[in-house]
NUTIKE-818456 format. One record per residue (C-alpha): residue number from 1; residue in one letter; x, y, z. Coordinates in steps of 0.001 Angstrom, whole numbers, plus 500000, padded with zeros to 6 digits. Layout:
BEGIN
(NUM "a" (X Y Z))
...
END
This chain:
BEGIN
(1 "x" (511109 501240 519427))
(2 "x" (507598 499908 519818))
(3 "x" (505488 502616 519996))
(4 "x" (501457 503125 519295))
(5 "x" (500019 506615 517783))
(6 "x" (498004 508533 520025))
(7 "x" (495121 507184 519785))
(8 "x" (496389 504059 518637))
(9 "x" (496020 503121 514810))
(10 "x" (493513 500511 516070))
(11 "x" (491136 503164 517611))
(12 "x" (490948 505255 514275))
(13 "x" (487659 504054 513989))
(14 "x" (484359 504219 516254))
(15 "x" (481436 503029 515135))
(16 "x" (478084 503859 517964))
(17 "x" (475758 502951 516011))
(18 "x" (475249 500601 513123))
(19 "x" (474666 503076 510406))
(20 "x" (477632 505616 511773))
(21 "x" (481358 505200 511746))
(22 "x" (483075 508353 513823))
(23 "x" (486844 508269 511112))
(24 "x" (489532 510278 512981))
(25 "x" (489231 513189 514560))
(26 "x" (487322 515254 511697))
(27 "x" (484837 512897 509764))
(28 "x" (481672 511256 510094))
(29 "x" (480280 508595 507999))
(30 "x" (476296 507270 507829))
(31 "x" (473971 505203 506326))
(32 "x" (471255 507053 505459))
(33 "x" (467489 505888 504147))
(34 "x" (466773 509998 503654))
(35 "x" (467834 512468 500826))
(36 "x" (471471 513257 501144))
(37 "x" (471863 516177 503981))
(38 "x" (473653 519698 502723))
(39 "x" (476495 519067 504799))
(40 "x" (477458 515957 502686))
(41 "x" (480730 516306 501821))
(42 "x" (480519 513146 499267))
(43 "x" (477694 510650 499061))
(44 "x" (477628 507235 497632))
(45 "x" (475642 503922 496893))
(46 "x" (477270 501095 498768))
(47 "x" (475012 497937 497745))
(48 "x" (473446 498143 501440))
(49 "x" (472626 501705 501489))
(50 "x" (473273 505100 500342))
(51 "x" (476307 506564 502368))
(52 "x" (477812 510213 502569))
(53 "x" (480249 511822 504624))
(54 "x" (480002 515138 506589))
(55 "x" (482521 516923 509006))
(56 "x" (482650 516036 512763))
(57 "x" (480763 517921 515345))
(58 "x" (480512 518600 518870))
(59 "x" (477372 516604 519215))
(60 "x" (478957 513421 517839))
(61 "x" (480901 513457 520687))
(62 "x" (477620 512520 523061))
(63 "x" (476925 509499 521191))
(64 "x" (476383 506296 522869))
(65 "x" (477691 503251 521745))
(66 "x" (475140 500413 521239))
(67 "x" (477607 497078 520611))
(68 "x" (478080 497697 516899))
(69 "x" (481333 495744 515882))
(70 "x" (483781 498195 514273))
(71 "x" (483986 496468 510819))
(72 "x" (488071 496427 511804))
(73 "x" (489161 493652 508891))
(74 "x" (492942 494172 509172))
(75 "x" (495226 495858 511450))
(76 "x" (499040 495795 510230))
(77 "x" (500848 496325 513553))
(78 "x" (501279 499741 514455))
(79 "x" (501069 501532 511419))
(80 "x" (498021 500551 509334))
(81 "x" (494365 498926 509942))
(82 "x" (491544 498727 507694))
(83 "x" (487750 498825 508544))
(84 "x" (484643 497588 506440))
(85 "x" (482125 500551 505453))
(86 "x" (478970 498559 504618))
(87 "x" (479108 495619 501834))
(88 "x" (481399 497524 498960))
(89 "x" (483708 500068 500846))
(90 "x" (486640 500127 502951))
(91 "x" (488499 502682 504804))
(92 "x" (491929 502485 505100))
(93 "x" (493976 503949 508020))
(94 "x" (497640 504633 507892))
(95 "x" (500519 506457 509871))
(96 "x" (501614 509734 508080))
(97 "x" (503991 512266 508346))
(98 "x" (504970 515425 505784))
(99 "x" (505912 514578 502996))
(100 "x" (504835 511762 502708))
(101 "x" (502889 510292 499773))
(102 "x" (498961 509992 499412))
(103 "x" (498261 506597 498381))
(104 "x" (495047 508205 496744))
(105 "x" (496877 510545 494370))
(106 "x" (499117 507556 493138))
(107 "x" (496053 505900 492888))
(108 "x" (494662 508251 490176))
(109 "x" (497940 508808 489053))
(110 "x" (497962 504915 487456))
(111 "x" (494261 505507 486076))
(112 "x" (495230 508189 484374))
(113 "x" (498810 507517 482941))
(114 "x" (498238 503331 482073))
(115 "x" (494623 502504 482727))
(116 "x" (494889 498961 481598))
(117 "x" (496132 498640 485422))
(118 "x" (493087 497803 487390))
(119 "x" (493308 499954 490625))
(120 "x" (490660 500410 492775))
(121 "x" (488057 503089 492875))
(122 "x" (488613 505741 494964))
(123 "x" (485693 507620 497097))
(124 "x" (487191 510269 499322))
(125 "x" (490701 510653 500667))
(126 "x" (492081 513574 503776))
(127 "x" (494876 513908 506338))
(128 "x" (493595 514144 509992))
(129 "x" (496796 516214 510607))
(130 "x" (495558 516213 514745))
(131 "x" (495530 512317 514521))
(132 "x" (499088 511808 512361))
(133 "x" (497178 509200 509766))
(134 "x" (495614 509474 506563))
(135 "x" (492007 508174 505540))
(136 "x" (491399 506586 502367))
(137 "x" (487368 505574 501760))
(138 "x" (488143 502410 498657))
(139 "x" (485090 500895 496874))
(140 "x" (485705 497165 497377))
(141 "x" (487295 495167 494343))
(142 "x" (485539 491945 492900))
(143 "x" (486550 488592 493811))
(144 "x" (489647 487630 496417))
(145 "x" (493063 487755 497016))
(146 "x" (495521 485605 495193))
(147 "x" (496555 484589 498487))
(148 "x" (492948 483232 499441))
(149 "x" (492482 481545 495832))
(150 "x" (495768 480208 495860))
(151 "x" (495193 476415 496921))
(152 "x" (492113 476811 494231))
(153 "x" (494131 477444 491253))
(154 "x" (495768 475166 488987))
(155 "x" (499503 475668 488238))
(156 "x" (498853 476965 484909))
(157 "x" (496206 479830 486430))
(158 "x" (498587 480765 488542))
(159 "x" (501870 480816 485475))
(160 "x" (498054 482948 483762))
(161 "x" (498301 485725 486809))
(162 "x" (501992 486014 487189))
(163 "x" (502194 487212 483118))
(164 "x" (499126 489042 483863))
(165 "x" (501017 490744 486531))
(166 "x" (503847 490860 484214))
(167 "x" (502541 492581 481585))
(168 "x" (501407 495297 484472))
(169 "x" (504773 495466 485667))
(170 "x" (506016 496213 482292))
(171 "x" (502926 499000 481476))
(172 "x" (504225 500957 484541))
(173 "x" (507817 500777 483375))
(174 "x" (507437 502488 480543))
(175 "x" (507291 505471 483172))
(176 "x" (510779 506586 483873))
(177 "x" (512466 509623 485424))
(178 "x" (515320 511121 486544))
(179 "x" (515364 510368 490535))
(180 "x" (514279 508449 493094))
(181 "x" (510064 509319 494051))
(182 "x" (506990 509161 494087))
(183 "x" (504047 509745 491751))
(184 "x" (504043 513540 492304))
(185 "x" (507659 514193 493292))
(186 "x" (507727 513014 497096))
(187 "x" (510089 511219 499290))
(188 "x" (509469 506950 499017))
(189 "x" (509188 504452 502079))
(190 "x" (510898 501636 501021))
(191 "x" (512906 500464 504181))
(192 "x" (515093 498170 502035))
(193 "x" (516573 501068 500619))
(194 "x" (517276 503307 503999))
(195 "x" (519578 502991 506886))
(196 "x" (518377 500609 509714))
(197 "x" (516205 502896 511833))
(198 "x" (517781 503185 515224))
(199 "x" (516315 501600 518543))
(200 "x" (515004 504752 519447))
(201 "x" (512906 505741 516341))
(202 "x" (509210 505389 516948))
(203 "x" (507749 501510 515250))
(204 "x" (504463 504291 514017))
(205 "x" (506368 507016 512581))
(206 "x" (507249 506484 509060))
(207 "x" (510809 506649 507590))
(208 "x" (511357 508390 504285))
(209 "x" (513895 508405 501804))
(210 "x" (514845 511183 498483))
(211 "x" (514312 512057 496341))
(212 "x" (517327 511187 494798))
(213 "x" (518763 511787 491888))
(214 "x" (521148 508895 490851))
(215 "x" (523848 510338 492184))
(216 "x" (522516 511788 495739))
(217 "x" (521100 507879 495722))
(218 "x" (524536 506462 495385))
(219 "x" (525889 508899 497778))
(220 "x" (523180 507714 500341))
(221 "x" (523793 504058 499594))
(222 "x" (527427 503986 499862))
(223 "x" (527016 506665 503307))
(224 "x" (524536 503568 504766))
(225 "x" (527027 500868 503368))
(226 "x" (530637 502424 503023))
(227 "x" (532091 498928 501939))
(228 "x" (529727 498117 499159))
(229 "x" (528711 499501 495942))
(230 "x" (525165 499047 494623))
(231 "x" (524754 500411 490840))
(232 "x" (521265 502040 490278))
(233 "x" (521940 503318 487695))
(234 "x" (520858 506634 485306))
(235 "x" (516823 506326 485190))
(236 "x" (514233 505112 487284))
(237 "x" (510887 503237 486320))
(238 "x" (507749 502909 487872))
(239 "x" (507010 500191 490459))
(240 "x" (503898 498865 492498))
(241 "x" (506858 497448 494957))
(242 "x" (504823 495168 496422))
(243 "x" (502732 492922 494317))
(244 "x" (502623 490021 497192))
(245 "x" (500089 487639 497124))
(246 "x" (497827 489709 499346))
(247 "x" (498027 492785 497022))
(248 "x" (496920 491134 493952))
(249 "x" (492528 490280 493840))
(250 "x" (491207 487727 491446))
(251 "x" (487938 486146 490741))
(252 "x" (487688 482529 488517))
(253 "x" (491195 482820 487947))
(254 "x" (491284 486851 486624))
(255 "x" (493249 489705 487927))
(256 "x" (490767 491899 488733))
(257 "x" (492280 494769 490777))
(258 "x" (495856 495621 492168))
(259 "x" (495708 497041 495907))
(260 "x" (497611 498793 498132))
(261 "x" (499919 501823 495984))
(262 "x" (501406 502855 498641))
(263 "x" (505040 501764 498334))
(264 "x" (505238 502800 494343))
(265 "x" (507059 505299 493021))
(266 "x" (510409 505436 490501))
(267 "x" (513139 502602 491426))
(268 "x" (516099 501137 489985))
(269 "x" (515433 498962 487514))
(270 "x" (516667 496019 489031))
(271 "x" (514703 496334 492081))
(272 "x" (511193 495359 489764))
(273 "x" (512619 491624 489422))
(274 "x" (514823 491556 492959))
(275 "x" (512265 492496 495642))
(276 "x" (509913 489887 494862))
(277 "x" (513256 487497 496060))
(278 "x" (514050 489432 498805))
(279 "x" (510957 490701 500622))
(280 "x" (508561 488328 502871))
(281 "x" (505497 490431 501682))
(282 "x" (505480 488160 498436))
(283 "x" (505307 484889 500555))
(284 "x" (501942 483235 500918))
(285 "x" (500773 483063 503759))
(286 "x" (497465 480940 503635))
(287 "x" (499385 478133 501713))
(288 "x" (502103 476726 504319))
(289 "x" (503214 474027 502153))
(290 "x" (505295 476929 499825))
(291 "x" (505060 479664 500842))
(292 "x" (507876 481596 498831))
(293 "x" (505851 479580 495750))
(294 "x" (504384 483245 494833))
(295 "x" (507768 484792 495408))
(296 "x" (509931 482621 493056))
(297 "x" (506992 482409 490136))
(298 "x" (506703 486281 489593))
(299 "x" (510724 486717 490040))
(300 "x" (510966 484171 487281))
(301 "x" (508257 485443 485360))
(302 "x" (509722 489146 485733))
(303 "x" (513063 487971 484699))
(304 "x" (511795 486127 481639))
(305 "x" (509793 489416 480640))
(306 "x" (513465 491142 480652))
(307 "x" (513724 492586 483873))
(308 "x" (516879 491588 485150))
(309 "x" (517603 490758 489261))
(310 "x" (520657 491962 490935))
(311 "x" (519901 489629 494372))
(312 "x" (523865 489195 494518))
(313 "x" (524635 492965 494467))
(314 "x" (522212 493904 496939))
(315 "x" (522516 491007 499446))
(316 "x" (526703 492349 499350))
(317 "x" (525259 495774 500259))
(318 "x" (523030 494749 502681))
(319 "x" (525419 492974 504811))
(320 "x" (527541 496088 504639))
(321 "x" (524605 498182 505842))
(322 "x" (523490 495652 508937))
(323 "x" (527126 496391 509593))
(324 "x" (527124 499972 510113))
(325 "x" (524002 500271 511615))
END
């Protein structure tokens, strides 16, 4: 059911002036030309400024808006946007429920456990538990999207980043564990995986899954899809989950950063070389002329790096879920 978060996810950020963003119903955020104030709760240089954060109070509430735009760079339905703080940070705004994940502690999970994975640099992360959403401050990553650079690249650059991506893909891996979850032992979003959520469900709130230990997984499969059997088998390795096009940054043909952790956690193997087959997250979408070119180069690519698809298998189950739904 389509349904917006109160305020909507669009209106998580006000800015009244164009050195303050109001984030959420606790924060505030200025640019600042002055020492740092002693209610700073984090400061930082942004390339346009020095910047710090503070908590919200009463007064902000009086001020007056003078035509600032918002910075709002992306706003993913009714779930997610993302504003601009200054030249070199974002802030990232998305729905949240317990027990859910904080893309921030995955974040510094993959710094700390492979840091040959370029991730980007965290600043300051919080719930606004009153608002239902997370906040996540980002300093920007060099260069631009594969999906951007695409049309700019040569075939063999882009054969360059899918290994590149690869060889990330196989770093992670090398984390397994024993069920189905996230970084630090929480339920996963991946709607591929979960029942179809009913008409009534709300499009903001999100739907979790686990964890699951292989066999509370199968049980769940098999209770979504009683006429098919999916194996997952015994162990599950790390996995971005969704290294699309728009997820991946590059600058003169480099991977320079890998965005957007918050779909990773421990999956079946098979899912590291099936979703990129399956999901349209991996199509282009600047590049009309192929756009599942992205899609079928890093499922190769995966594959050839020994990470074997099960597309057959899961398309069975699938069918068997839609179904029962």
């Amino acid at each position: 059911m389509f349904c917006e978060m109160t305020p909507p996810i669009g209106k998580s950020v006000r800015r009244p002036t164009q050195d303050c963003w109001i984030l959420g119903s606790s924060k505030v955020c200025e640019r600042i030309t002055t020492p740092i104030p002693s209610t700073a709760i984090i400061s930082w240089e942004n390339g346009d400024g020095t910047f710090y954060l503070r908590e919200r109070v009463e007064e902000d509430l009086l001020l007056r808006e003078d035509g600032s735009e918002t910075g709002l760079v992306h706003e993913g339905g009714t779930t997610a946007a993302v504003w601009s703080i200054g030249v070199n940070a974002f802030c990232k705004v998305k729905a949240w429920r317990e027990g859910m994940e904080l893309e921030s502690k995955t974040i510094e999970f993959v710094k700390e456990k492979v840091p040959e994975v370029p991730v980007p640099e965290v600043i300051y992360a919080w719930i606004d538990r009153l608002w239902n959403r997370t906040f996540l401050i980002l300093r920007r990553v060099k260069g631009q999207t594969l999906d951007e650079e695409w049309s700019r690249l040569t075939p063999d650059q882009r054969m360059e980043i899918a290994h590149k991506v690869v060889t990330y893909c196989s770093k992670l891996a090398l984390m397994s564990a024993p069920r189905v979850e996230t970084a630090t032992g929480q339920a996963i979003a991946e709607p591929f995986f979960n029942s179809i959520a009913d008409a009534s469900h709300p499009s903001w709130l999100p739907r979790l899954m686990g964890p699951f230990s292989s066999e509370s997984l199968a049980s769940h499969l098999s209770t979504i899809a009683p006429g098919s059997r999916l194996e997952v088998g015994d162990h599950f390795y790390f996995y971005h989950a969704d290294l699309g096009p728009t997820n991946i940054m590059v600058l003169d043909s480099a991977v320079t950063g890998i965005i957007d952790w918050e779909s990773a956690a421990y999956y079946p193997k098979f899912w590291i070389a099936t979703k990129p087959r399956l999901s349209a997250g991996f199509y282009l979408q600047k590049d009309k002329t192929d756009h599942k070119a992205w899609s079928k180069m890093l499922g190769d690519a995966l594959e050839a790096g020994g990470f074997l698809q099960n597309i057959e298998g899961y398309d069975n189950w699938n069918r068997e879920r839609k179904c029962y739904k």
